[in-house]
VOTOR-212193 format. One record per residue: residue number from 1; chain; x, y, z of N, C-alpha, C, CB in turn. Coordinates in steps of 0.2 Angstrom, whole numbers, plus 2048, in hexadecimal, padded with zeros to 3 digits. Glycine has a CB too. Example, Ala and Ser with C-alpha at 12.3 -4.5 7.8 and 13.67 -1.06 7.14 Angstrom:
2
VEXPA  resi  chain  n_u  n_v  n_w  ca_u  ca_v  ca_w  c_u  c_v  c_w  cb_u  cb_v  cb_w
VEXPA     1      A  842  7E4  827   83E   7EA   827  842  7F0  827   839   7EA   82D
VEXPA     2      A  840  7F5  823   844   7FB   824  840  800  827   846   7FD   81D
REM end
This chain:
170
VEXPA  resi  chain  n_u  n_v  n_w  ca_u  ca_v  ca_w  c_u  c_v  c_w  cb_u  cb_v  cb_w
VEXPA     1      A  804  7FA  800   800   800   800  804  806  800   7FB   800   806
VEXPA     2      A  802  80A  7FC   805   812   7FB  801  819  7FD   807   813   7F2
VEXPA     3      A  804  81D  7FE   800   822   7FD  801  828  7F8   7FF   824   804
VEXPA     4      A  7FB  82A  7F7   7F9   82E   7F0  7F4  834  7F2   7F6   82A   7E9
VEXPA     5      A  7F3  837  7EE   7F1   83F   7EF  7EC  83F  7EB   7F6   844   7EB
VEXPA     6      A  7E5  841  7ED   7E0   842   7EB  7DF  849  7EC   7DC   83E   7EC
VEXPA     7      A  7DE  84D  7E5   7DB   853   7E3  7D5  855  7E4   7DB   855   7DF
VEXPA     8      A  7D2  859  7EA   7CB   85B   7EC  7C9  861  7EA   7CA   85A   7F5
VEXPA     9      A  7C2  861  7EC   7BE   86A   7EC  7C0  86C  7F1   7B4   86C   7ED
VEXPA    10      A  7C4  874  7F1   7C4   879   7F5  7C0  878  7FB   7C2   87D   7F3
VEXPA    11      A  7C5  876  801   7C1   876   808  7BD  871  80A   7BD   87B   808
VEXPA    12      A  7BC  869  806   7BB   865   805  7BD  85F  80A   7BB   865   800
VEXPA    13      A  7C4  85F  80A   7C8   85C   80D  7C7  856  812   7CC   860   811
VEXPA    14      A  7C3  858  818   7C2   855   81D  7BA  851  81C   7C2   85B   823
VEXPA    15      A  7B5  856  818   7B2   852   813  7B2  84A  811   7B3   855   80D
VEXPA    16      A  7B8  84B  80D   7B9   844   808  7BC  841  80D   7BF   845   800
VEXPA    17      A  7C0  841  814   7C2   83E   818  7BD  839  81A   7C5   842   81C
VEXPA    18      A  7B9  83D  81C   7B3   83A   821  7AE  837  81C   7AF   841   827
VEXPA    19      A  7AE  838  816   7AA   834   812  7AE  82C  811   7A9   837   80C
VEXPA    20      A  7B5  82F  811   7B8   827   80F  7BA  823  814   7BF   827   80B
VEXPA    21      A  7BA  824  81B   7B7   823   820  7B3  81E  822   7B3   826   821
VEXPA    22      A  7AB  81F  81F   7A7   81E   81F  7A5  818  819   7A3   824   821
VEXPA    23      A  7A6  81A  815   7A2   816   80B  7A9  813  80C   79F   81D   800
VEXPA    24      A  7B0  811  80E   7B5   80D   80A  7B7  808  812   7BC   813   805
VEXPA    25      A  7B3  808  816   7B8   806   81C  7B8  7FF  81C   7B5   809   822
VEXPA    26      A  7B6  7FB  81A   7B7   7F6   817  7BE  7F4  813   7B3   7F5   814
VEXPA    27      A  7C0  7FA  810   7C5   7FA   80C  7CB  7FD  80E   7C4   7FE   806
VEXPA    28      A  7D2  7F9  80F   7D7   7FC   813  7DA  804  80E   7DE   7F6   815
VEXPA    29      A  7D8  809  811   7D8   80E   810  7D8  813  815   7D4   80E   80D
VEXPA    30      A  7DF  817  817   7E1   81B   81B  7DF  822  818   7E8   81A   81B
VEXPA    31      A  7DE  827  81D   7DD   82F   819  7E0  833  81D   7D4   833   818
VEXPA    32      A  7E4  838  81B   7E7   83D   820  7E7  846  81C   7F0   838   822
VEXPA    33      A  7E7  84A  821   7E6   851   81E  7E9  855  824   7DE   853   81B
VEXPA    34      A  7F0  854  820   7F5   857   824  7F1  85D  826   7FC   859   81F
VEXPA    35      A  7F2  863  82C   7F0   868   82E  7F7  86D  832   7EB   865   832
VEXPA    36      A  7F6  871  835   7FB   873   838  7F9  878  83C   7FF   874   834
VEXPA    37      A  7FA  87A  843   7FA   87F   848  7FB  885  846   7FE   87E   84C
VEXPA    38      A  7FC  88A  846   801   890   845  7FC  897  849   802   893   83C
VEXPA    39      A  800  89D  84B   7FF   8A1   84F  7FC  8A7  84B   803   8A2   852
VEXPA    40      A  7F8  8AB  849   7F7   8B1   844  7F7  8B6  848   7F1   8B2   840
VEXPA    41      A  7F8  8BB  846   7F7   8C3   84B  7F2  8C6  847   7FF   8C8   84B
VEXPA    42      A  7ED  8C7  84A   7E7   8CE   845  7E6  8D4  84C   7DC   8C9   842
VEXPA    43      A  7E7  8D7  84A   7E5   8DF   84D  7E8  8DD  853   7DC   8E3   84E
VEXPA    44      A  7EF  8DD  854   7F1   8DD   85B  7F1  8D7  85F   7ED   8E3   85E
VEXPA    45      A  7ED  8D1  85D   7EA   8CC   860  7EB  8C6  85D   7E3   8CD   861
VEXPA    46      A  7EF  8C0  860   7F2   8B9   85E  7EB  8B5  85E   7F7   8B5   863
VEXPA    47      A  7EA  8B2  85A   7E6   8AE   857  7E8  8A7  856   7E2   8B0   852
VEXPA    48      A  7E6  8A0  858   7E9   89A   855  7E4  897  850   7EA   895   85A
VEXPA    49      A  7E8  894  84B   7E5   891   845  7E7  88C  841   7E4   895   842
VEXPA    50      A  7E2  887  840   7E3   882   83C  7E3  881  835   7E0   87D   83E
VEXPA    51      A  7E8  881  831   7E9   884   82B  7EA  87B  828   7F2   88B   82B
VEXPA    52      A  7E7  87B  822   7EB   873   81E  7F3  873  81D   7E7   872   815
VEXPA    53      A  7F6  871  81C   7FC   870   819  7FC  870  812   7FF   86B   81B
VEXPA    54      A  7F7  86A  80F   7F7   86B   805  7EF  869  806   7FC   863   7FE
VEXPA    55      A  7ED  872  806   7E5   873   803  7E4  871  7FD   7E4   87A   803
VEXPA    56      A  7DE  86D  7FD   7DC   86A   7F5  7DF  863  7F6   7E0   86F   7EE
VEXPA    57      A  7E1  860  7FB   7E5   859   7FA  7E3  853  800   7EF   85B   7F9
VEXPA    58      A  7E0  84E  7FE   7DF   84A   804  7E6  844  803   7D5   847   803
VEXPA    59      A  7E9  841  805   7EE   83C   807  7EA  835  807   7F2   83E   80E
VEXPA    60      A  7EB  831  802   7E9   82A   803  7EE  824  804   7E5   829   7FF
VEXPA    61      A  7EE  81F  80A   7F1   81A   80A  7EC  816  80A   7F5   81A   80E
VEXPA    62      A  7ED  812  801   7EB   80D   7FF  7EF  809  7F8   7E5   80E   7FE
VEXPA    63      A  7EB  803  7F7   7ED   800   7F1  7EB  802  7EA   7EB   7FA   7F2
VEXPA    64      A  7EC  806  7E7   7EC   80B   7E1  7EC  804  7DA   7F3   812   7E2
VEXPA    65      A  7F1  800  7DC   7F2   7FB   7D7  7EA  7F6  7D4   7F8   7F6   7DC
VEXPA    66      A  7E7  7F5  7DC   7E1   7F2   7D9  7DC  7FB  7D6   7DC   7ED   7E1
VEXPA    67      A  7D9  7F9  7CF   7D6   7FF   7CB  7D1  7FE  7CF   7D4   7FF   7C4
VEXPA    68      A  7CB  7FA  7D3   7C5   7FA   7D5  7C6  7FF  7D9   7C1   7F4   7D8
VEXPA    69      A  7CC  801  7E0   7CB   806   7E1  7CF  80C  7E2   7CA   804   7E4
VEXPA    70      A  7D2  80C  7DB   7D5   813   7D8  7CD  816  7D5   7DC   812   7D1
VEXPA    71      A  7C9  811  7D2   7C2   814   7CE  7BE  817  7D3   7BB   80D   7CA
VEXPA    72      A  7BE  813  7DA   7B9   815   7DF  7BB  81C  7E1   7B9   811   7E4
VEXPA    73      A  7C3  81B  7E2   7C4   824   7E6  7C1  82A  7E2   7CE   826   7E6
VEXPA    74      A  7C6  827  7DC   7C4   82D   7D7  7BD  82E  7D5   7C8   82C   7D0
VEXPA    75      A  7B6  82A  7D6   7B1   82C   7D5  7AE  830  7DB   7AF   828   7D1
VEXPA    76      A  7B2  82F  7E0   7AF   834   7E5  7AC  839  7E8   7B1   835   7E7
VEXPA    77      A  7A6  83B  7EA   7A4   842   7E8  7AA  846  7EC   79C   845   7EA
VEXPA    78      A  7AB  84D  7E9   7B0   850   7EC  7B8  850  7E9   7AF   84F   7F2
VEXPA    79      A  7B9  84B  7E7   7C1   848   7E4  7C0  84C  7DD   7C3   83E   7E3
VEXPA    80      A  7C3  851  7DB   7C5   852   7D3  7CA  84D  7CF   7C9   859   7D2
VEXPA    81      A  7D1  849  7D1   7D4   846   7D0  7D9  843  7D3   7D6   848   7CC
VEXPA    82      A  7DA  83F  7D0   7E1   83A   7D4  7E6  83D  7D1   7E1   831   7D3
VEXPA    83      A  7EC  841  7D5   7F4   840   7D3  7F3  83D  7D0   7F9   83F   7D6
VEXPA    84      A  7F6  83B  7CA   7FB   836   7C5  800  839  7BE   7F7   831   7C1
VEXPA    85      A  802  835  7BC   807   836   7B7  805  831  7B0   80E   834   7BB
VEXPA    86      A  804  834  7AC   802   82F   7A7  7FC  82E  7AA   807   829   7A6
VEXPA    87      A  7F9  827  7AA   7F2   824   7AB  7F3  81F  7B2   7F0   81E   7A4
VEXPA    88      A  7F7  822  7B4   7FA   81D   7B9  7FA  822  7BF   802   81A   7B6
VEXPA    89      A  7F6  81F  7C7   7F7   823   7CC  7FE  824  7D0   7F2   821   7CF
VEXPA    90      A  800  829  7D2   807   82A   7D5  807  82B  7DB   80B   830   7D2
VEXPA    91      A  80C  828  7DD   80D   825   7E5  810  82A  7E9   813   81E   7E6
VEXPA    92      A  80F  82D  7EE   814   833   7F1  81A  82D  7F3   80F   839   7F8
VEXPA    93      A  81E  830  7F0   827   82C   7F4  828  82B  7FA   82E   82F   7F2
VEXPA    94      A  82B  827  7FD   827   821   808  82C  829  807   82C   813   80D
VEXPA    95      A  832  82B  804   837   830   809  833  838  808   840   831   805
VEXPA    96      A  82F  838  804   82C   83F   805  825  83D  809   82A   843   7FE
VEXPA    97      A  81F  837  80B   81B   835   80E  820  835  817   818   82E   80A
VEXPA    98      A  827  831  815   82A   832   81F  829  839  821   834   831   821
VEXPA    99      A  82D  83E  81E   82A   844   820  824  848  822   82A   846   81E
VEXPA   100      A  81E  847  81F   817   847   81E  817  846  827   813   841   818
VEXPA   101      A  817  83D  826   814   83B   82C  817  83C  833   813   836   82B
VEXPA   102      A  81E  83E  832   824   83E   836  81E  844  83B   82D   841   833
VEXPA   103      A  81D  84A  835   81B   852   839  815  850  83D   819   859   833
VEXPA   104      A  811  84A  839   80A   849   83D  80B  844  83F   804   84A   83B
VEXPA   105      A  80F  841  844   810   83B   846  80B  83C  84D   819   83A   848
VEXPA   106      A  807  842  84F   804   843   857  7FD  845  853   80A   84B   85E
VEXPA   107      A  7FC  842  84D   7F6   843   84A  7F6  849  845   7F2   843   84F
VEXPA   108      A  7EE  84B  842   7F0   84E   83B  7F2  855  83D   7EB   84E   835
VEXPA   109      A  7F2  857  842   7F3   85E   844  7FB  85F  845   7EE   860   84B
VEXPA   110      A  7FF  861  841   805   864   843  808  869  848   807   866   83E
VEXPA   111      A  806  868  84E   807   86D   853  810  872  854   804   868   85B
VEXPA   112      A  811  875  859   815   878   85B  81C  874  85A   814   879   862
VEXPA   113      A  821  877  85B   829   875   85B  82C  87A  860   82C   875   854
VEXPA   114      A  830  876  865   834   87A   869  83D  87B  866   833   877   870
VEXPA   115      A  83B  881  863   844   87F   85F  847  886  864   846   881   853
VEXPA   116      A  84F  884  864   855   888   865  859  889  85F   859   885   86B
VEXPA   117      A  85C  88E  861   864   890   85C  869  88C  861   866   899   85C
VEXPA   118      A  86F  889  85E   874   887   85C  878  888  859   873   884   85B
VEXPA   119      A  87A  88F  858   880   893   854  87A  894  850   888   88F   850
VEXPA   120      A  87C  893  849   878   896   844  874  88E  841   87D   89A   83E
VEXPA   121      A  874  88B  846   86F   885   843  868  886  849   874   87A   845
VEXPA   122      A  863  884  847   85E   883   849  85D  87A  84C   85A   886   843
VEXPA   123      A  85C  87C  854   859   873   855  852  873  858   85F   86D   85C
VEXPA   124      A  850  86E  857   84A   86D   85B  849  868  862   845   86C   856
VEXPA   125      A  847  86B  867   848   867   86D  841  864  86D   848   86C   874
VEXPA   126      A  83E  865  86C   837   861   86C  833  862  865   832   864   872
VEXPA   127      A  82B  85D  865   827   860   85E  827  85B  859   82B   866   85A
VEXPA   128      A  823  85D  856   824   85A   84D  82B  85A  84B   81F   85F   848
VEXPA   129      A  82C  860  84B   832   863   846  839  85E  84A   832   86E   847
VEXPA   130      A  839  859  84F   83C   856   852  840  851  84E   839   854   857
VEXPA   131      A  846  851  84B   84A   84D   847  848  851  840   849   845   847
VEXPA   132      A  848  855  83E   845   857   838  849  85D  836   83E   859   839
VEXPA   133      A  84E  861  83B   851   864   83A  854  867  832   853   861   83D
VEXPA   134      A  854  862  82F   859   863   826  851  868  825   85A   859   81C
VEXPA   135      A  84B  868  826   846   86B   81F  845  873  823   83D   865   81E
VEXPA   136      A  847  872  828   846   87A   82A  84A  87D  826   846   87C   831
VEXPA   137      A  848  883  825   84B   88B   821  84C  88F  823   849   88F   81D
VEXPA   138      A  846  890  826   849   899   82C  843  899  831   848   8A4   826
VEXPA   139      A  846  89C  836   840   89B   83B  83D  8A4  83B   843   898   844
VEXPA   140      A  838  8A6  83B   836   8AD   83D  831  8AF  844   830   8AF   837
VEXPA   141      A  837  8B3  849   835   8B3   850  82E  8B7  851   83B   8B7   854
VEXPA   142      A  82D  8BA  84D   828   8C0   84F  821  8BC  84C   82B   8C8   84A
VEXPA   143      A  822  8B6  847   81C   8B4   846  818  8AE  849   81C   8B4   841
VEXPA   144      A  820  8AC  84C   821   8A4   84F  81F  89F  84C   81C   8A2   855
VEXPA   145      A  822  8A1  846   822   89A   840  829  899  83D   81C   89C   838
VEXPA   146      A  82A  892  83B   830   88F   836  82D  88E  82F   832   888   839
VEXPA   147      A  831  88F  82B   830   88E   825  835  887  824   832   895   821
VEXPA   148      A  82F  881  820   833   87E   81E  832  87A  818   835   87A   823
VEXPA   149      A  835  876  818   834   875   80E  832  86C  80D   840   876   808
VEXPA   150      A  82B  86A  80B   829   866   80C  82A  864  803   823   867   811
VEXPA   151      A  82B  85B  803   82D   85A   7FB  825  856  7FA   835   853   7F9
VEXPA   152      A  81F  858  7F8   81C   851   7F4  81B  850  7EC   815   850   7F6
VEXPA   153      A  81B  84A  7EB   81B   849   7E4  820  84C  7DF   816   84B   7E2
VEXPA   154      A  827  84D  7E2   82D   850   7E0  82A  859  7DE   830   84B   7D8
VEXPA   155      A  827  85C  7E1   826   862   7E1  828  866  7E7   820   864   7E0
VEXPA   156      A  82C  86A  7EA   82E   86D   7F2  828  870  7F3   836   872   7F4
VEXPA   157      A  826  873  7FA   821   875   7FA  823  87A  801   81B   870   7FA
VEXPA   158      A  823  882  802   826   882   807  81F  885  80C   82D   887   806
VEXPA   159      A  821  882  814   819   884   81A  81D  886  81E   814   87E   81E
VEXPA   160      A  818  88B  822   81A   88B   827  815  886  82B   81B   892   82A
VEXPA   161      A  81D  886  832   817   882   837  819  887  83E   81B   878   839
VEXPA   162      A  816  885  843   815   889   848  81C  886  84D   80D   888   84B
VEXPA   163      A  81F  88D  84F   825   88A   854  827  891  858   82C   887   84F
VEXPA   164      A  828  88D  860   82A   893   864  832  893  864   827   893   86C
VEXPA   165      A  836  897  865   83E   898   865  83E  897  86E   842   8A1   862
VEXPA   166      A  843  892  870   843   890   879  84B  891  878   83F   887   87C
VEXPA   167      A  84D  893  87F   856   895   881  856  88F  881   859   899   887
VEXPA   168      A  85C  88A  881   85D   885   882  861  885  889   85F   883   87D
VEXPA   169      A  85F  87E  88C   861   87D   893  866  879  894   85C   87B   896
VEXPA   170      A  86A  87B  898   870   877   898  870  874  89F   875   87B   896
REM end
């Protein structure tokens, strides 16, 4: 079993989750929709908010190889299309899916990271972002997010995720 990328309606997401859910559960079929924490500032005032990570994209772990249920996904209500290449549905690669799942290993909500500086490296003491270190890019104090570079389907994709800067303890 692999997982692949189905193309949804705008804001649908959680939709097609909870429908495949329910009509495929018989069918070993996994759904996930990555999400992520972050902090916003409007008029003076922090607000938390759950943002998708790939709006328009639901994650599926299944057997794509059998067509009965490549036909089923794709005739789904709400699914515009299955990733593929040619006629042929495309697998997201286990080393860009490790990542994926690494960040939502505590479920689909990518929450907080506690990182420090280390000279000019960035580590993280706690968090998602815990062993992940290579994909971060810069961290921004003032907004309390990291910017980092997520690969799927051989495209980079850069997110923020939500993270507090902590002194490190010695």
């Amino acid at each position: 079993m692999q997982w692949y990328a189905l193309f949804v309606e705008a804001n649908q997401e959680e939709n097609l989750q909870k429908f495949i859910r329910i009509v495929y559960s018989d069918d070993c079929i996994r759904t996930l929709v990555p999400k992520r924490r972050l902090i916003e500032r409007r008029q003076g005032k922090n607000y938390e908010r759950i943002l998708k990570v790939f709006p328009g994209y639901v994650l599926v772990n299944t057997d794509m190889d059998n067509l009965a249920v490549y036909y089923r996904l794709k005739e789904s209500p709400r699914v515009l299309s299955v990733l593929k290449t040619d006629s042929f549905p495309t697998p997201i690669s286990e080393d860009e899916m490790d990542i994926i799942l690494a960040l939502t290993r505590y479920g689909e909500i990518i929450d907080f990271s506690e990182l420090y500086k280390e000279g000019e490296k960035i580590r993280v003491k706690k968090g998602p972002l815990e062993g992940l270190e290579g994909i971060i890019l810069k961290y921004d104090n003032r907004k309390k997010r990291v910017k980092v570079v997520i690969k799927i389907l051989n495209h980079e994709k850069k997110v923020d995720l939500g993270a507090h800067m902590i002194t490190r303890e010695f």
